[in-house]
MIDOSE-1310 file (N, C-alpha, C; in nm, 2 decimals, decimal comma, always signed):
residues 261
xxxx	+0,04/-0,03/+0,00/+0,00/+0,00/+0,00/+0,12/+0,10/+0,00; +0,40/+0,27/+0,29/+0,52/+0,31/+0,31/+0,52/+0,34/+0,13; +0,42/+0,38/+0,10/+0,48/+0,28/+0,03/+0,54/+0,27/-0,02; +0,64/+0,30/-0,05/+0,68/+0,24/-0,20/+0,79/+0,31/-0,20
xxxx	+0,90/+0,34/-0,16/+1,04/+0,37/-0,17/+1,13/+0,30/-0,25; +1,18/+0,20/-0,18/+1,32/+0,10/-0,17/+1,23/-0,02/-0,28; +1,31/-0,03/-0,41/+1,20/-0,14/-0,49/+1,29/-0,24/-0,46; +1,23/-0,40/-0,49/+1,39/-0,49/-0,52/+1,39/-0,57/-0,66
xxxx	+1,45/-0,67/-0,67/+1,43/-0,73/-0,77/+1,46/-0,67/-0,90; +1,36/-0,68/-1,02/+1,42/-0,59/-1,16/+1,35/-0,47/-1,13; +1,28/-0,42/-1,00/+1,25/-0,28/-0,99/+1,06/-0,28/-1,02; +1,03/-0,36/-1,08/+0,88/-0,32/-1,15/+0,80/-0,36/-1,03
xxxx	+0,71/-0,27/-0,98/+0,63/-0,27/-0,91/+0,57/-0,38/-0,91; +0,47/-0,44/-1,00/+0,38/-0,51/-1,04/+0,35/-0,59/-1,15; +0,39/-0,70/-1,11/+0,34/-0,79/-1,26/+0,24/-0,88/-1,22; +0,13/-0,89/-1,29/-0,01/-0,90/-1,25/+0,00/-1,08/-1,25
xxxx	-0,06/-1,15/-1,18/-0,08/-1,33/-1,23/-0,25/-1,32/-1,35; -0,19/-1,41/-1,38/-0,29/-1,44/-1,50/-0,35/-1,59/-1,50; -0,49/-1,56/-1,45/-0,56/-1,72/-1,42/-0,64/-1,77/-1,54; -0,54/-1,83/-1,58/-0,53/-1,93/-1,73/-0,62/-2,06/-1,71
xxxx	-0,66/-2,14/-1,79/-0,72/-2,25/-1,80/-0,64/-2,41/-1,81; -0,51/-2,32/-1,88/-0,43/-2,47/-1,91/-0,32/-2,46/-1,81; -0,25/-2,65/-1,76/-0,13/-2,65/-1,70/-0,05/-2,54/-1,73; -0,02/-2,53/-1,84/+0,08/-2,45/-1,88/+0,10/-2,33/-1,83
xxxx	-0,03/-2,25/-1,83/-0,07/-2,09/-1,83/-0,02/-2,07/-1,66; -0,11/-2,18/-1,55/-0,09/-2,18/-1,44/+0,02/-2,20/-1,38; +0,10/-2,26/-1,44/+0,22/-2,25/-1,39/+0,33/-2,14/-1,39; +0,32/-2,06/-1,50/+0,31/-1,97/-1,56/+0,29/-1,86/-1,44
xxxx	+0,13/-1,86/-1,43/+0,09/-1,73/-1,30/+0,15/-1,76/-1,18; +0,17/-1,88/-1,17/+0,27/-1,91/-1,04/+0,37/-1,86/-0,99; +0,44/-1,86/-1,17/+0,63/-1,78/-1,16/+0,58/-1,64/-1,14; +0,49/-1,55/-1,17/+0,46/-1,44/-1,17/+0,39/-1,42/-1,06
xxxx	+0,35/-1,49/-0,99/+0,27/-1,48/-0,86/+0,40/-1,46/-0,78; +0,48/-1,57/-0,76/+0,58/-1,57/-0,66/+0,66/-1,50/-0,68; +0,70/-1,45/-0,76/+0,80/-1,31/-0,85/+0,73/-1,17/-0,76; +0,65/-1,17/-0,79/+0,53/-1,07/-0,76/+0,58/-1,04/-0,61
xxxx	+0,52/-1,13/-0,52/+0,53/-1,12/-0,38/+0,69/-1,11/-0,34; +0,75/-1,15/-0,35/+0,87/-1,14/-0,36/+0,95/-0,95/-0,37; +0,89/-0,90/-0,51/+0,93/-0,76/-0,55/+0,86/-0,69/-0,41; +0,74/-0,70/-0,41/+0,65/-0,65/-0,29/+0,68/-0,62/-0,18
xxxx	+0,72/-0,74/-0,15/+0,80/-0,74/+0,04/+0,91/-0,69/+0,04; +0,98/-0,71/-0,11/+1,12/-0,60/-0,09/+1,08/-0,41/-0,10; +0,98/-0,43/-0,16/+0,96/-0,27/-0,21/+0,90/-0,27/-0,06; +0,77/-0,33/+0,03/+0,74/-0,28/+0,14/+0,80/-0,29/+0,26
xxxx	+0,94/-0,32/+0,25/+1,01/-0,30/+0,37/+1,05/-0,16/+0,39; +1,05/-0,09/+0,30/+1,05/+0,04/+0,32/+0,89/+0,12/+0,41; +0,85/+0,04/+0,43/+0,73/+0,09/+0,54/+0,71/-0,04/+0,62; +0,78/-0,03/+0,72/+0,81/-0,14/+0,83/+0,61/-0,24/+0,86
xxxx	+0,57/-0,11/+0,89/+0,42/-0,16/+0,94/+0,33/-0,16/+0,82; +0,35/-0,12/+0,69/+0,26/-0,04/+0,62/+0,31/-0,19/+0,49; +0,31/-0,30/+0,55/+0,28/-0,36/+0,43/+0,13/-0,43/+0,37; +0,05/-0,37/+0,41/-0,09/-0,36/+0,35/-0,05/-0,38/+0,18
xxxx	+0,07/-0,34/+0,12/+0,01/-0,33/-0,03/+0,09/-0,45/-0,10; +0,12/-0,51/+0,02/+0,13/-0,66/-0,02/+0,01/-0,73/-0,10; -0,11/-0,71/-0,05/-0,22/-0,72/-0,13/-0,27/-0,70/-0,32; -0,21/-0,61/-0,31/-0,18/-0,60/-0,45/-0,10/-0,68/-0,58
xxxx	-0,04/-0,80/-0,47/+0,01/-0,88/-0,60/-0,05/-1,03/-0,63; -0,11/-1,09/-0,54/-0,20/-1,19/-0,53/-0,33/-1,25/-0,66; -0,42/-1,09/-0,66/-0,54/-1,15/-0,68/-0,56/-1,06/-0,77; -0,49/-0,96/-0,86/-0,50/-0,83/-0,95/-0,50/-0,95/-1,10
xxxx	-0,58/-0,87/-1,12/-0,63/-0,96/-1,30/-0,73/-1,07/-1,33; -0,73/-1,10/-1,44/-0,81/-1,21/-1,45/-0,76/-1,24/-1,58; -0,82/-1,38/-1,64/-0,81/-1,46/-1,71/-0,76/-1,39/-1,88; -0,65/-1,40/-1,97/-0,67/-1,31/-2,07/-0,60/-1,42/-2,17
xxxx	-0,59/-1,55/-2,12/-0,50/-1,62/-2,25/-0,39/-1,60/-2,29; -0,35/-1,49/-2,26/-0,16/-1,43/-2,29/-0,16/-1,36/-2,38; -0,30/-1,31/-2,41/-0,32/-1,20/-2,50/-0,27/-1,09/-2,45; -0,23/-0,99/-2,50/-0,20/-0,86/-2,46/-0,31/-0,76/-2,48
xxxx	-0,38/-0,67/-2,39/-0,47/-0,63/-2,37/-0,39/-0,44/-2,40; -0,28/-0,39/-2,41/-0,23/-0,28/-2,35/-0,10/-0,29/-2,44; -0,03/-0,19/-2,46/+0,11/-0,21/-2,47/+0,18/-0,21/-2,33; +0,27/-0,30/-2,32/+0,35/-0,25/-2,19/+0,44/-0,22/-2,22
xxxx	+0,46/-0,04/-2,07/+0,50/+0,03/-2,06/+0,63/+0,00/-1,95; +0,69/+0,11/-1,93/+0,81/+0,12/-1,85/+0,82/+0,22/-1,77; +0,87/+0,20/-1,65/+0,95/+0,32/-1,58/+1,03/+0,41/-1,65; +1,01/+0,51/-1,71/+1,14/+0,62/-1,72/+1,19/+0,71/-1,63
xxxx	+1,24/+0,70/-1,53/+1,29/+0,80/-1,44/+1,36/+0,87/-1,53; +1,44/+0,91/-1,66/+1,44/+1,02/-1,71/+1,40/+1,13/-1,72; +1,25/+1,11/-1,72/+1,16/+1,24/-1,74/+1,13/+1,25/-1,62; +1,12/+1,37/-1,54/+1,08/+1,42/-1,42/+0,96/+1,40/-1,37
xxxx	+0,98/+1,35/-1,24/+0,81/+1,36/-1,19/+0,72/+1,42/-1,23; +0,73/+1,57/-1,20/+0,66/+1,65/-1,20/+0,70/+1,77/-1,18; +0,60/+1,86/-1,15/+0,65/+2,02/-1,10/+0,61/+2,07/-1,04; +0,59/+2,15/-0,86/+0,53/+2,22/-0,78/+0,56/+2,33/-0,82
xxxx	+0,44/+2,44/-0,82/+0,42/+2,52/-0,85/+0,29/+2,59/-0,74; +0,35/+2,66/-0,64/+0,26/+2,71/-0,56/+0,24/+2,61/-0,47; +0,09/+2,59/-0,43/+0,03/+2,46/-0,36/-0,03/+2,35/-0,50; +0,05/+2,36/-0,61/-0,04/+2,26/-0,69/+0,08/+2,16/-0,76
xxxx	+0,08/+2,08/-0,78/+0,21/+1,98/-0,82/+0,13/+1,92/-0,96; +0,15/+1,90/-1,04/+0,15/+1,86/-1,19/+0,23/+1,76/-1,25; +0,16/+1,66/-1,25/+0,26/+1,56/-1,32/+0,33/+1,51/-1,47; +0,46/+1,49/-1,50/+0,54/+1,49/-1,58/+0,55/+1,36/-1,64
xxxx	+0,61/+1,25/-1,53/+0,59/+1,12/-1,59/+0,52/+1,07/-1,60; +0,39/+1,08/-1,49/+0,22/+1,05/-1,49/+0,13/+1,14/-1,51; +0,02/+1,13/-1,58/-0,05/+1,23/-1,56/-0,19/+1,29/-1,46; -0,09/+1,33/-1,38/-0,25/+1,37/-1,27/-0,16/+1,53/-1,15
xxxx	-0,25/+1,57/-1,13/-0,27/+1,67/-1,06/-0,28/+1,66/-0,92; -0,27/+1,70/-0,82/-0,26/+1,73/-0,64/-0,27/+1,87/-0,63; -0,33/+1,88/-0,51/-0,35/+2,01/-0,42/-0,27/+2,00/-0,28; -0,19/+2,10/-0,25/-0,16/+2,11/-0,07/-0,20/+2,18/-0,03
xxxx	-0,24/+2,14/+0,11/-0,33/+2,25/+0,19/-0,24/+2,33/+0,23; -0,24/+2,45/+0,30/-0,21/+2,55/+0,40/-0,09/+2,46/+0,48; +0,01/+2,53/+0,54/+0,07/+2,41/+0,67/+0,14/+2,26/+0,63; +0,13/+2,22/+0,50/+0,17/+2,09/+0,44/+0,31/+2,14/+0,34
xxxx	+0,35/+2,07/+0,35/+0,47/+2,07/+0,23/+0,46/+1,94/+0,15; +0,50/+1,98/+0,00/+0,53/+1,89/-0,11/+0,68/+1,85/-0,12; +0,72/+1,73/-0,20/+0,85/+1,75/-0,23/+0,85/+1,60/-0,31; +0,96/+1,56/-0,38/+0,98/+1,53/-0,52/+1,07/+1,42/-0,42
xxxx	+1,15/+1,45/-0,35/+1,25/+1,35/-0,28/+1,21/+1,32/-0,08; +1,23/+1,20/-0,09/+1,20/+1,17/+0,08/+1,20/+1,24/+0,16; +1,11/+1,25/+0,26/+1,12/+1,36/+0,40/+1,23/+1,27/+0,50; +1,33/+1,31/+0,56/+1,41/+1,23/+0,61/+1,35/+1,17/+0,79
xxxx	+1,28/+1,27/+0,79/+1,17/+1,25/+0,91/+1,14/+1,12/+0,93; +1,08/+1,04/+0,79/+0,99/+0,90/+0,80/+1,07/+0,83/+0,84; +1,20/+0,82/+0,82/+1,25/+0,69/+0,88/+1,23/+0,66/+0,99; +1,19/+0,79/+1,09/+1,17/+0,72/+1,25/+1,00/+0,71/+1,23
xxxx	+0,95/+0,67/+1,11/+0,79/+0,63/+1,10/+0,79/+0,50/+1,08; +0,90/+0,47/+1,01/+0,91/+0,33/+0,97/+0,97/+0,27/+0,80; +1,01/+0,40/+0,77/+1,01/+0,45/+0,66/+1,17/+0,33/+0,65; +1,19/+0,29/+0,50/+1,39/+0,28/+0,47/+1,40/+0,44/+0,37
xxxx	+1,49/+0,45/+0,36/+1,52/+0,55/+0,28/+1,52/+0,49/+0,18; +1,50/+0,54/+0,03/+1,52/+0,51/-0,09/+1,64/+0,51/-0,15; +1,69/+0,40/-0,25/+1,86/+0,44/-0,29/+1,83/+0,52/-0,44; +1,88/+0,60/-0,45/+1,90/+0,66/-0,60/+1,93/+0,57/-0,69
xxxx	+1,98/+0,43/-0,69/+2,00/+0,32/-0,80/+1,86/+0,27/-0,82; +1,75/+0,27/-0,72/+1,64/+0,20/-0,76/+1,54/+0,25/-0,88; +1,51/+0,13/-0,96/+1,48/+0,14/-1,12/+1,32/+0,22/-1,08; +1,25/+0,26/-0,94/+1,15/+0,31/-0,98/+1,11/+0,41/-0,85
xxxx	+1,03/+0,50/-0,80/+1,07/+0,58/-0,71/+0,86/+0,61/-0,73; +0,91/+0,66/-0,60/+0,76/+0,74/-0,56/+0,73/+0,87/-0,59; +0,65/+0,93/-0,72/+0,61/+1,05/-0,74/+0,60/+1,15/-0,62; +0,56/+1,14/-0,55/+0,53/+1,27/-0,49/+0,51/+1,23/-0,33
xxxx	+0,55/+1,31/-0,22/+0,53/+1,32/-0,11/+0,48/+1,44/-0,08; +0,37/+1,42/+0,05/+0,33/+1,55/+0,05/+0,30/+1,52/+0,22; +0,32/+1,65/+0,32/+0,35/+1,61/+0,47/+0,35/+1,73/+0,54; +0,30/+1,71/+0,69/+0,23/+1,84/+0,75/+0,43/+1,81/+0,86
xxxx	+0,46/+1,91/+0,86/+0,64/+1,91/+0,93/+0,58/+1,92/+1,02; +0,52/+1,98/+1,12/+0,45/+2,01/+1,25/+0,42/+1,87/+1,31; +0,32/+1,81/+1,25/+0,30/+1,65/+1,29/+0,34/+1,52/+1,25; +0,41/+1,56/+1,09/+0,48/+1,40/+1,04/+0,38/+1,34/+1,00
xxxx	+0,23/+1,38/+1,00/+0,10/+1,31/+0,88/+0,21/+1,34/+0,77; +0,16/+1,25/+0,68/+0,21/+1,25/+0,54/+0,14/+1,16/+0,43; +0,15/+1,18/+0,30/+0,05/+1,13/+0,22/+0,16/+1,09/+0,11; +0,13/+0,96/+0,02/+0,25/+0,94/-0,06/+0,18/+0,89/-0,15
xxxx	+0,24/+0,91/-0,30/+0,13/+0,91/-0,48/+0,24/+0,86/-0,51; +0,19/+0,74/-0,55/+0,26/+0,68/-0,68/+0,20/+0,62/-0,81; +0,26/+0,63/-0,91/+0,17/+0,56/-1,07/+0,25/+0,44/-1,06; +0,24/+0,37/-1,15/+0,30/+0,29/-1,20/+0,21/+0,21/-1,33
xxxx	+0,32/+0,16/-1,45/+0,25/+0,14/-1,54/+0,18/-0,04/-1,54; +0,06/-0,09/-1,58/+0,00/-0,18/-1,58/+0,10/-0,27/-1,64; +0,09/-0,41/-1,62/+0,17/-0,49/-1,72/+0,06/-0,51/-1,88; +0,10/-0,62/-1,94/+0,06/-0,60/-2,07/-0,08/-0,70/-2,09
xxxx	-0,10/-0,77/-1,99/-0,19/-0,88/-1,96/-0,28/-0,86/-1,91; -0,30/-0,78/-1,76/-0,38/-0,80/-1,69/-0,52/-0,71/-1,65; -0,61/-0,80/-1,67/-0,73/-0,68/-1,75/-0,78/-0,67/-1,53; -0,80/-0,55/-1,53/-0,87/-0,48/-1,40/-1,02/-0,46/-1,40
xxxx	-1,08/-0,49/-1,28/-1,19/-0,45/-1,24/-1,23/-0,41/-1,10; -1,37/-0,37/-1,09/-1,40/-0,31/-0,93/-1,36/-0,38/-0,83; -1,41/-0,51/-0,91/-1,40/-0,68/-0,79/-1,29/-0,72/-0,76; -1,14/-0,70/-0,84/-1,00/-0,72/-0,82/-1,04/-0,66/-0,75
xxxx	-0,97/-0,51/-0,80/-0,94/-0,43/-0,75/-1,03/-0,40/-0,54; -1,11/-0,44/-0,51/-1,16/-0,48/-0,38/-1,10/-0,56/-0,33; -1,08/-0,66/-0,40/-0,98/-0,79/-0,36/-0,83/-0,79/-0,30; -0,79/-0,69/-0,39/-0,65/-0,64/-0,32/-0,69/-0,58/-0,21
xxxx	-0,77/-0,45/-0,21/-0,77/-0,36/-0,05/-0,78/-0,48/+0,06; -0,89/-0,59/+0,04/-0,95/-0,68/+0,15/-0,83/-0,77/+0,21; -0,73/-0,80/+0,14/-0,61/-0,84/+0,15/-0,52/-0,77/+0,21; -0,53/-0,61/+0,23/-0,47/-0,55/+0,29/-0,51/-0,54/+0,51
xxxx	-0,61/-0,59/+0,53/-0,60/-0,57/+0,67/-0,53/-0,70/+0,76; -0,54/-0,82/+0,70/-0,45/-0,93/+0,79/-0,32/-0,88/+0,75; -0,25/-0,83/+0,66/-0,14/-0,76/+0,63/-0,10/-0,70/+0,69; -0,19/-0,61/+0,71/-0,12/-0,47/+0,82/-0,11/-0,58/+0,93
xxxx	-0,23/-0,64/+0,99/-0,22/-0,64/+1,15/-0,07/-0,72/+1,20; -0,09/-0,82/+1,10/+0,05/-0,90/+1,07/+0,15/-0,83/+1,10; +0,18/-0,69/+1,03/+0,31/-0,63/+1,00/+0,30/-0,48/+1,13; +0,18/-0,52/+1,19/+0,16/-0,42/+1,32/+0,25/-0,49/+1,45
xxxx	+0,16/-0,61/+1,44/+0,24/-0,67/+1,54/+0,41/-0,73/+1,58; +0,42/-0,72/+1,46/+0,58/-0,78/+1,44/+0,66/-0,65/+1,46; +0,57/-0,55/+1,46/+0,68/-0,38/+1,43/+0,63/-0,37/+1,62; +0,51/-0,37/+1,66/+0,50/-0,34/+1,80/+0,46/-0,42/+1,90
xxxx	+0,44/-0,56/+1,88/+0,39/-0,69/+1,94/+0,24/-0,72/+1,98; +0,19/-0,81/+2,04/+0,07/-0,80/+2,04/-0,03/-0,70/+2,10; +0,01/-0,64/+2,20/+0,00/-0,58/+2,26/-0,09/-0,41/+2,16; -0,03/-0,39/+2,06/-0,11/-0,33/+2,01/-0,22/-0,39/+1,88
xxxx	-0,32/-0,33/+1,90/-0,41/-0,37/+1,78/-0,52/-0,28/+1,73; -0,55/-0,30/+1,55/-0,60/-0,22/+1,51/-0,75/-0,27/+1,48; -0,78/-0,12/+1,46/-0,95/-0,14/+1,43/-0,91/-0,15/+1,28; -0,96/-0,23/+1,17/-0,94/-0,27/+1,01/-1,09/-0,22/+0,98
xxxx	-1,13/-0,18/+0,91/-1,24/-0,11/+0,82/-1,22/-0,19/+0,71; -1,36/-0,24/+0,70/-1,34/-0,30/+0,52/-1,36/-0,23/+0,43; -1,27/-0,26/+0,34/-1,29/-0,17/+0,18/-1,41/-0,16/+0,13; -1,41/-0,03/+0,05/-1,48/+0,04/+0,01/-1,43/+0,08/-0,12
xxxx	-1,56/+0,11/-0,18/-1,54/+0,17/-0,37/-1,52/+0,33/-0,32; -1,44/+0,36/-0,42/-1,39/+0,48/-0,36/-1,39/+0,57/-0,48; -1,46/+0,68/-0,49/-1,43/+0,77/-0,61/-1,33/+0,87/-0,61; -1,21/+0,85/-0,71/-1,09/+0,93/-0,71/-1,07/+0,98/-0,87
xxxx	-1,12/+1,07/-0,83/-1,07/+1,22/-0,95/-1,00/+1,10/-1,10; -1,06/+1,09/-1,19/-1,03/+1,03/-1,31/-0,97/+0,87/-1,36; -1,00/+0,81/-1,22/-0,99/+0,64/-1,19/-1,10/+0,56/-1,25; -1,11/+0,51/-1,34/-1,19/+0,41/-1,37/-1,25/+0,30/-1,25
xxxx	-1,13/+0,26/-1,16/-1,19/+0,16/-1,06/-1,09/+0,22/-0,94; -1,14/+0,24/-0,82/-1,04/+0,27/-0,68/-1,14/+0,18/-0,57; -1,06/+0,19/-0,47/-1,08/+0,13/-0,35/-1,06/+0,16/-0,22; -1,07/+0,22/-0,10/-0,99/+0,23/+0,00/-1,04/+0,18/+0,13
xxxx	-0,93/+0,11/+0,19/-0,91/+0,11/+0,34/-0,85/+0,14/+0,45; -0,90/+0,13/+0,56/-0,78/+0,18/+0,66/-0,79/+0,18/+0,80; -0,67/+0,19/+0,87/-0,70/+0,10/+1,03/-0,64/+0,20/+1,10; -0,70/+0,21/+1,21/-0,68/+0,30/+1,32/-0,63/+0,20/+1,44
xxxx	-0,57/+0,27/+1,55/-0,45/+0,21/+1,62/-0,40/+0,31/+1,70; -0,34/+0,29/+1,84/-0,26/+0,35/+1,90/-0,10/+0,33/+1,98; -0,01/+0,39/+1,92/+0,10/+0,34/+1,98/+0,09/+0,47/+2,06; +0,20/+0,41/+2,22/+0,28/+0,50/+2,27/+0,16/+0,63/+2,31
xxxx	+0,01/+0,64/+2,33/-0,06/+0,70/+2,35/-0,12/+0,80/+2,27; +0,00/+0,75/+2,12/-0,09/+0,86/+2,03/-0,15/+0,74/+1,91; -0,30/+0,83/+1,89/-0,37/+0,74/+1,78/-0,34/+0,81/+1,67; -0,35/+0,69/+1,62/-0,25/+0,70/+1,44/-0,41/+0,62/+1,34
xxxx	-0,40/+0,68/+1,29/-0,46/+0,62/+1,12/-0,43/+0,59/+0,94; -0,39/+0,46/+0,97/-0,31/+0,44/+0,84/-0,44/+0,37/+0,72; -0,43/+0,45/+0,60/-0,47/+0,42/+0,50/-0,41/+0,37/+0,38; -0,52/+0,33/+0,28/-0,47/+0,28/+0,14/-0,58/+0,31/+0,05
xxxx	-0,51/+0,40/-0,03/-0,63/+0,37/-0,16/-0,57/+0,27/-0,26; -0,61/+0,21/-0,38/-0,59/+0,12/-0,44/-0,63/+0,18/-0,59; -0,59/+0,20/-0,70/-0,69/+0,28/-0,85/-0,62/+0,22/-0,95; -0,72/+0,19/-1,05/-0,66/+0,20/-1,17/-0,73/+0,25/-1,28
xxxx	-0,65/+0,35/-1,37/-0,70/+0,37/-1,51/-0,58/+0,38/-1,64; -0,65/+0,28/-1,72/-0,62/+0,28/-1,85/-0,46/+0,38/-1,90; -0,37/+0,32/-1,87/-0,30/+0,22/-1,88/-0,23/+0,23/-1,71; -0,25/+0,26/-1,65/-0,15/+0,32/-1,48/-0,24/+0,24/-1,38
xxxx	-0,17/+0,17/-1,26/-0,21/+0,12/-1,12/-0,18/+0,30/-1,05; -0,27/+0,31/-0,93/-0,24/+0,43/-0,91/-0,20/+0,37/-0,73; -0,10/+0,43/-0,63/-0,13/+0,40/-0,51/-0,09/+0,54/-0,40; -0,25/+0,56/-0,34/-0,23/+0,65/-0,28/-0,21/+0,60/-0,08
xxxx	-0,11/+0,64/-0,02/-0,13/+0,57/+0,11/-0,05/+0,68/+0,21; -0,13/+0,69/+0,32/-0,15/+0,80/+0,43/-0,17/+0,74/+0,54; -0,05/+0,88/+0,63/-0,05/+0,85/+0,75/-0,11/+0,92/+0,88; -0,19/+0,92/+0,93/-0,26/+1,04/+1,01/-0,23/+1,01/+1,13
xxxx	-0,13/+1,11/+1,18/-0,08/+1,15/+1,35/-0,18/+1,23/+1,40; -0,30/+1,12/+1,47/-0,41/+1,22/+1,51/-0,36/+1,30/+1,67; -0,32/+1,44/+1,65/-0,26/+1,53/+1,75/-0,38/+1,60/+1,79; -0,34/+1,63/+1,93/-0,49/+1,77/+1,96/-0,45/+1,90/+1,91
xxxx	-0,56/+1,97/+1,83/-0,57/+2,12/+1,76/-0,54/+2,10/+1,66; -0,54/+1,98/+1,58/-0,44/+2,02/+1,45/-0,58/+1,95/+1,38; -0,60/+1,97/+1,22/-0,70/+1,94/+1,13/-0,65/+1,82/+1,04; -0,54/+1,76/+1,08/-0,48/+1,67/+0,99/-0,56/+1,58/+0,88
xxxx	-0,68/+1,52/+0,95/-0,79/+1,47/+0,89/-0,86/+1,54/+0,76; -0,86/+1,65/+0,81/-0,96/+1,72/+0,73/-0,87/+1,76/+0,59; -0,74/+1,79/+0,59/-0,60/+1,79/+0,50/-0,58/+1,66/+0,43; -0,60/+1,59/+0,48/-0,51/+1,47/+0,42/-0,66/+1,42/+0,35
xxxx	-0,81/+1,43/+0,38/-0,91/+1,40/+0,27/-0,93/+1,56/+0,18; -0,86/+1,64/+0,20/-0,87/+1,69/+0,07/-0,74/+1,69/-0,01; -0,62/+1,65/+0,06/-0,56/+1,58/-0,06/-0,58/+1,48/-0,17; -0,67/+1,41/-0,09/-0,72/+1,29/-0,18/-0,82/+1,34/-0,28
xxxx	-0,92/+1,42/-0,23/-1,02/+1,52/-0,30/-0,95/+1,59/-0,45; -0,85/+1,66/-0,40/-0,80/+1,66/-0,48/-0,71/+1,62/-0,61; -0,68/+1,50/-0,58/-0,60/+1,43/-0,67/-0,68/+1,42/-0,80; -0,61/+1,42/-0,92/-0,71/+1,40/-1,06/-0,63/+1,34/-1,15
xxxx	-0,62/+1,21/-1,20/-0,63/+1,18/-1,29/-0,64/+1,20/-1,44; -0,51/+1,29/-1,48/-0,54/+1,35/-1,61/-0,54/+1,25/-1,75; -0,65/+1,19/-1,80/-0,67/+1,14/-1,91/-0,62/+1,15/-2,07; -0,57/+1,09/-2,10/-0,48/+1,16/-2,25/-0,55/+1,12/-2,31
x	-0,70/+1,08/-2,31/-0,81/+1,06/-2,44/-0,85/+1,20/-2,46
């Protein structure tokens, strides 16, 4: 869902399994299944507790024969993310748009802050990187956007796409407990259809929890459109006097999906 700093493997976020009909095909989604989880756990060690988006490699796609539905695309970290400009950030390698509120900062490269969230730092050799960070310095809420392009197979729907968020709460609680022990535990919300600014299909969930006396609320949205997986994932340091809540859903409010049709 941390997400998404430190990649491992050949770097690609997501290579979808494909539920074929013959020996062949299945064995096939197997290597790409275990490939999958594999890249995952190395990309979500960069968010110690926050592997919720482990979910996302499991159950995304359905049946397509080994047809190609899409061209597949690549990472180009050549071309720039994006561009802040004001409170509005504009995307370069992706196309979609954000708003920051008042009191928030944007920025193109890691807050060095997260590591004591749970964060790893990202290495500059890795083949894929997180668009945009965006984070209140006062409380360490922070909100993190990333694209990534679809593989070339795997056709998306509302019902996957559910399927991955619903996969996301034994995840967390799993990767809650092992970061803080039993001793803490979260309330999990089931997923929900989520409408996000120019997504064909989104999802979000998210679990509330208290360490150390302060309650925290970690989320995930989940999106896809034509040709891009979208992953939006937020952290809310709920402090007294601050609106962090009310900031970090109109970040999400704001996000848009710019369409090249």
């Amino acid at each position: 869902m941390g997400i998404r700093q430190n990649r491992g493997g050949d770097g690609e976020k997501q290579k979808r399994s494909l539920f074929t009909v013959n020996h062949t095909d299945r064995l096939s989604d197997q290597h790409r299944n275990s490939r999958m989880v594999k890249e995952m756990k190395a990309m979500m060690r960069t968010r110690k507790i926050f592997c919720v988006v482990l979910l996302a490699l499991s159950l995304t796609g359905c049946a397509t024969g080994l047809l190609p539905v899409r061209e597949g695309l690549k990472e180009n970290l050549s071309v720039p993310a994006g561009k802040i400009e004001g409170n509005q950030f504009t995307g370069i390698r992706y196309p979609f748009k954000v708003t920051c509120p008042a009191g928030w900062k944007m920025s193109l490269e890691f807050p060095d802050f997260m590591v004591n969230l749970g964060y790893d730092k990202p290495s500059p050799y890795d083949k894929e990187q997180t668009e945009l960070y965006l984070f209140n310095p006062s409380t360490q809420s922070n909100v993190q956007i990333d694209l990534t392009p679809a593989d070339a197979y795997t056709v998306f729907n509302q019902e996957k796409i559910r399927s991955l968020t619903v996969m996301g709460g034994s995840s967390f609680r799993e990767e809650l407990e092992h970061e803080y022990g039993k001793e803490v535990e979260a309330d999990v919300n089931p997923p929900q259809p989520f409408k996000l600014n120019g997504a064909q299909y989104a999802a979000k969930s998210y679990a509330t929890y208290s360490v150390k006396g302060s309650r925290r609320e970690q989320g995930w949205i989940y999106a896809f459109s034509e040709p891009y997986q979208m992953f939006i994932l937020y952290l809310i340091m709920d402090k007294e006097g601050t609106k962090d809540q009310q900031d970090v859903t109109s970040i999400i409010d704001s996000f848009e999906f710019l369409s090249k049709k």
